[in-house]
Structure formats: structure tokens, C-alpha cells
C-alpha positions in Angstrom: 15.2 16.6 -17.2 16.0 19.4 -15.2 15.2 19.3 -11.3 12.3 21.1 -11.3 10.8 19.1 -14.2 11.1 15.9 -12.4 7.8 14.7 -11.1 6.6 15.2 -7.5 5.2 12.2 -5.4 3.7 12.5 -2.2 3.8 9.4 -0.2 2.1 9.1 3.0 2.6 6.6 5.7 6.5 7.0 4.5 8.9 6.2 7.4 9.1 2.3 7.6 7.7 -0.7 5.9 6.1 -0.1 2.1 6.0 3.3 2.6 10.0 3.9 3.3 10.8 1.1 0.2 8.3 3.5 -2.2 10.1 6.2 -1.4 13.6 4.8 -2.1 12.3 3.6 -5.3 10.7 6.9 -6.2 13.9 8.9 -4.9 15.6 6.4 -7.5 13.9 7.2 -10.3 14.3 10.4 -10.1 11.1 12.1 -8.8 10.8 14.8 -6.1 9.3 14.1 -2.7 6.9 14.2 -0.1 6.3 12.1 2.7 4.1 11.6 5.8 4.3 10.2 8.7 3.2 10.2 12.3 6.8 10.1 13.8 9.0 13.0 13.2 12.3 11.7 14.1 11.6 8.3 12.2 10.6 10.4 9.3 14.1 12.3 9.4 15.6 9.0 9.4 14.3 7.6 6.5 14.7 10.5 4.5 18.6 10.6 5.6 18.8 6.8 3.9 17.3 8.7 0.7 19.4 9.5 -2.6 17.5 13.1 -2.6 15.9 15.1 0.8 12.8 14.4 0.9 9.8 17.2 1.6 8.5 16.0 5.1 5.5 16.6 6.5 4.9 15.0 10.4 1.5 14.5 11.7 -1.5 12.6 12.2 -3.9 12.0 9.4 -6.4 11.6 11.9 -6.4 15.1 12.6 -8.3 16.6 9.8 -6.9 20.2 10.6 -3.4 18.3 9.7 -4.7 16.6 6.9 -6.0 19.7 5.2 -2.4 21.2 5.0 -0.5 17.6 3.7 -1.5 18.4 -0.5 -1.3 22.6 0.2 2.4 22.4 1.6 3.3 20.0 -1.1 2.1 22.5 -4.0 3.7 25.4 -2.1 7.5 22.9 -1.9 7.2 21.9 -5.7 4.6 23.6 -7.5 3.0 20.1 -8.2 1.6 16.7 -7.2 1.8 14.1 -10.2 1.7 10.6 -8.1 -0.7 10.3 -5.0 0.5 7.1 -2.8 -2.2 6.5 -0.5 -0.2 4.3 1.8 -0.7 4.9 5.7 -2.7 2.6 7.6 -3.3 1.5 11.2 -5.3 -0.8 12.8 -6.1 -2.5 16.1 -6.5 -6.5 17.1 -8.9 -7.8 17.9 -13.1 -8.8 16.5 -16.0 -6.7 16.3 -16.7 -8.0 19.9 -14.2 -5.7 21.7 -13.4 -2.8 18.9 -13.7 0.2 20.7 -15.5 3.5 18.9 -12.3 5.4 19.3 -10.1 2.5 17.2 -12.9 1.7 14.8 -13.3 5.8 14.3 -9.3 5.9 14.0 -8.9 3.1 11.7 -11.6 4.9 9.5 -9.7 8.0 9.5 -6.4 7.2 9.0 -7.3 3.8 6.1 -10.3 5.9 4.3 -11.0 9.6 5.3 -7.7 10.5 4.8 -7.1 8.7 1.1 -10.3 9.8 0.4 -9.7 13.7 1.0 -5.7 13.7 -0.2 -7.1 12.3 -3.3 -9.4 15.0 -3.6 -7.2 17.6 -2.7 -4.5 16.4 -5.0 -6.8 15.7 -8.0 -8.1 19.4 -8.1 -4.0 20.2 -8.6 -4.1 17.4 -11.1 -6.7 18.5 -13.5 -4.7 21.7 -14.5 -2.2 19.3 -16.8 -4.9 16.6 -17.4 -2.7 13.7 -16.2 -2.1 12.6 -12.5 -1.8 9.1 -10.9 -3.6 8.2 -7.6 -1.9 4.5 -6.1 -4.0 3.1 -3.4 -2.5 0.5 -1.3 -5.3 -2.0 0.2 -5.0 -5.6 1.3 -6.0 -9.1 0.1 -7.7 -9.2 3.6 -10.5 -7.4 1.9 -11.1 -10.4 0.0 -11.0 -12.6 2.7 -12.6 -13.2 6.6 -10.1 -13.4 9.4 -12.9 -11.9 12.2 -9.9 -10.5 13.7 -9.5 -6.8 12.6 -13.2 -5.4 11.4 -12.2 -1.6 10.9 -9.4 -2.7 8.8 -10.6 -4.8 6.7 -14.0 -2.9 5.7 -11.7 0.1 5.3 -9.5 -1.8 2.4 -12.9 -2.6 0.8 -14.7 0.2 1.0 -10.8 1.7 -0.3 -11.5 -0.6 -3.5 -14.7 0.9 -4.6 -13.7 4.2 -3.5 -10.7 3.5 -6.5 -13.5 2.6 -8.5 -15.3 5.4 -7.8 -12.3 7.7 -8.4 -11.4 6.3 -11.8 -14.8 7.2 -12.9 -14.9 11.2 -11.7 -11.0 12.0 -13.1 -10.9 9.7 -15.7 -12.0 12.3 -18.2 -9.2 14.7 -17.3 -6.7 12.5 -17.8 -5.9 10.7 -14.1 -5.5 7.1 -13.2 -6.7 5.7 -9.6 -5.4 2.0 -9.3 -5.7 -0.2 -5.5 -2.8 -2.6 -5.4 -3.7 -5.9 -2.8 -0.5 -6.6 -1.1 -0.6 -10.4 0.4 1.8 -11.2 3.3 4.4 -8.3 3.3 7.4 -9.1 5.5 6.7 -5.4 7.8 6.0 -4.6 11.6 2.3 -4.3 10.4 2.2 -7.8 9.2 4.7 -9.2 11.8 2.6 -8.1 14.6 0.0 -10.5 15.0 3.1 -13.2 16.0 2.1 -14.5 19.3 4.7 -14.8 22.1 4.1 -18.6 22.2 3.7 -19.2 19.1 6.0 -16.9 17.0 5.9 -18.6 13.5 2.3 -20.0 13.6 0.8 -17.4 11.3 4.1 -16.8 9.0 4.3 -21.1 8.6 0.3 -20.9 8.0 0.5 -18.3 5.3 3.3 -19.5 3.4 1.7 -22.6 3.0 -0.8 -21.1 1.8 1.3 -18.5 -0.8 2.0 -20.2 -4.4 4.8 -19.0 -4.0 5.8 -20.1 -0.4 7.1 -17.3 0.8 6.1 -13.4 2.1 6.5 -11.2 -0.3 9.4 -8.3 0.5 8.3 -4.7 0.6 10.9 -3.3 -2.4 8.3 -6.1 -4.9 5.6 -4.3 -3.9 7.4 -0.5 -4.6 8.4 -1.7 -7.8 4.0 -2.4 -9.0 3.6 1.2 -7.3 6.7 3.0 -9.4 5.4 0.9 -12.6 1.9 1.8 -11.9 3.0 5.5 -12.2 4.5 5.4 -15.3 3.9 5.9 -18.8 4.1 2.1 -18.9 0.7 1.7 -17.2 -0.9 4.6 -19.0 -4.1 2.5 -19.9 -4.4 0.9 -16.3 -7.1 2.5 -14.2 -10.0 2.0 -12.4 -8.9 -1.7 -11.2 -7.0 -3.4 -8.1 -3.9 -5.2 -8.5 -3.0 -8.6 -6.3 0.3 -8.5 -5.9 0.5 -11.2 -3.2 2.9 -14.1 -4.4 -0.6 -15.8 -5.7 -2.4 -16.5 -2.1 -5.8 -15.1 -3.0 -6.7 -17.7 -5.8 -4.9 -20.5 -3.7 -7.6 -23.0 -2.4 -5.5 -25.5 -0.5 -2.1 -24.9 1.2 0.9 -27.1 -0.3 0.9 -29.3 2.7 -2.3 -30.5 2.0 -1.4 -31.1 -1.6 1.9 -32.7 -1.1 0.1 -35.5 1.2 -3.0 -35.7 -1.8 -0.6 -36.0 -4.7 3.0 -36.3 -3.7 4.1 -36.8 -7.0 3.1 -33.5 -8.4 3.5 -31.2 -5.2 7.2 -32.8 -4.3 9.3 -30.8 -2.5 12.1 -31.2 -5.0 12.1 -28.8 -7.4 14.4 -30.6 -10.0 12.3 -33.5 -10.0 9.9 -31.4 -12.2 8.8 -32.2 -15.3 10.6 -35.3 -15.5 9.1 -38.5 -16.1 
């Protein structure tokens, strides 16, 4: 496959975190991109840590007049968009009780708008081969009530049934819209709502809670993405992937279990399954 053969994947939210270990992964594989990012000089940096330059495009996604020129600017670099990562989020702390208009219209913007649009916008270029893949990335926290961040989580909700809604329209021609859930994903998104007194109360809390007992590390969750645009996935669509080390079906943390039934929840892994 000749350079400009390989497929083209336009990442957004692509300078740290999930985004930056997509990227690498795509780079990898041997598809062409485009990332976006707020930061500029951030966005240089990753792309210097990539195996191939990287198309970048810097601004804010909450600037529609940006926004509108993200899939344009990609077609014009490579001709093509064949992967859609709808990646870029933001969000404030804090409940319903002090979210301010401004952060809860940001939050919309940047977590729903913009996916919404770019997936439009890159559809249209998709229908002219019949095949395209749109990868949402939303959050177990749309399954579950924290109180803490409202914009957010009704934005990876409403970014579900948008999926949904998307699977439906381009289905026929060919294109797959899939949501993965990430769970507790070791980035500076997750890793700010440590507390200064209490640094590890959250991280201890969740991995008690994880089956797996532990946060999950951003290259797991580029791997579902790269699979999920792949011939290997060619009959997944229209459906939201967990991929969250098992917390969203766990009902009580390990603790709780170890001190309920010891026996089967021991700490000691070799003591398993013998009698």
C-alpha cells in the first residue's frame, strides 16, 4: 500500500491522554493523520513523538467558525477521511448548583456540537466510497450518578444516542458509528478530581470498585478504537462499547466482598481454585 492509499484518520482532542495514545497507534498502523487540539505547541509535541507527521490543525472546537474548517482542511491535506475519532472533551467541577451558563454551554460544544457536526461533515466525504468509520469516545459516567459534573455527563449520554442515531442515517452507505465507555483511564482528565488532602481517595475508591482492580492505561483503550476501525469490526455498529476493566456491572467493591466471603475474594491469587 502506497502512501497515498493508506487510510486517513482524523483525531481530535489529539495532544495528551487517549487522544495522543490513538494517534500513536494509528501512526503505527500505518494510516495518515489529522489531529486537533486546543494547544498549538502541545500539538507539535506530540506529533514530534509520532512514527509519521501528523496533519495538525490548532483551535477550539467551541468556535464553530474553527470547527467548520477541521473536516475541509483534512480533505484538502489527503483527499480523504476514512476514520472519524470524536475524542475531545472538557468539562468543569462541580453540581448543577454552581454550573455556570458559560461552562455548561462550553461543555456542550466541545463534548456534543462539535462530534455532532465533524461527523456530519466527514460522513458527506464518506458516502462517495460507501464505507467510513465514526469512533465516539463517551464515558461509563453516563451510566452512572456522581452529581458532580452535569454538562458532562448528559453530553456522554446524549453522545450515545446521537451514535445511535448516526448508525441509523449512514448505515445504508456503508458507515459504522460505534461510542466506546472508557471507565477509569489513568489521564490528567481523570486524575484531576484528586483532592490536595486526600490524593488517593478517589483512585483507592474506584479500583475497589474495578473487577479488575486497577485504572485502565490509555494505549488499552487506542487499541478498541484501532480495532473498531478495522475490517475486523466490519459488522459492529450502531452500539457502545465498555471498555472499563469491568466497573459498570460491578455491584460491590472487593473490599466489601473480601470481609463477606473471604474465602472466595482472598487476596491471594494462587490460592484459587484449590480446595
Amino acid at each position: 500500500m502506497t502512501t497515498t492509499e493508506s487510510p486517513v484518520v482524523l483525531i481530535t482532542g489529539a495532544s495528551r491522554g487517549i487522544g495522543l495514545a490513538a494517534a500513536q497507534a494509528f501512526s503505527a498502523a500505518g494510516y495518515r493523520l489529522a489531529t486537533v487540539a486546543t494547544d498549538a505547541s502541545a500539538l507539535a509535541e506530540a506529533g514530534a513523538r509520532l512514527p509519521s507527521p501528523p496533519f495538525v490543525l490548532a483551535g477550539d472546537l467551541s468556535d464553530f467558525s474553527f470547527l467548520e474548517t477541521v473536516v475541509p482542511k483534512t480533505i484538502e491535506q489527503f483527499g480523504r477521511i476514512d476514520v472519524l475519532v470524536n475524542n475531545a472533551a472538557w468539562r468543569s467541577l462541580g453540581s448543577l448548583r454552581r454550573t455556570s451558563l458559560d461552562d455548561w454551554e462550553r461543555t456542550l460544544r466541545i463534548c456534543l456540537t462539535a462530534p455532532a457536526f465533524l461527523s456530519r461533515w466527514a460522513a458527506a466525504d464518506m458516502e462517495r466510497r460507501c464505507r467510513g468509520v465514526i469512533l465516539n469516545v463517551g464515558s461509563i459516567m453516563s451510566q452512572q450518578a456522581v452529581g458532580i459534573s452535569p454538562a458532562y455527563v448528559a453530553c456522554k449520554g446524549a453522545l450515545e444516542s446521537l451514535t445511535y442515531e448516526l448508525a441509523a442515517l449512514y448505515g445504508p452507505a456503508g458507515i459504522r458509528v460505534v461510542t466506546i465507555q472508557p471507565g477509569a483511564i489513568d489521564t490528567d482528565l481523570s486524575r484531576d478530581l484528586r483532592q490536595d488532602d486526600q490524593p488517593d481517595a478517589i483512585r483507592e475508591f474506584s479500583e475497589d470498585m474495578i473487577m479488575l482492580q486497577r485504572w485502565g492505561r490509555v494505549e488499552e483503550i487506542a487499541s478498541v478504537l484501532l480495532f473498531l476501525a478495522g475490517e475486523g469490526s466490519s459488522y459492529i455498529t450502531g452500539t457502545t462499547i465498555a471498555v472499563d476493566g469491568g466497573w459498570l456491572r460491578q455491584h460491590l467493591p472487593l473490599s466489601l466482598k473480601r470481609e463477606l466471603f473471604e474465602a472466595d475474594f482472598s487476596s491471594n491469587r494462587s490460592t484459587h481454585g484449590e480446595e
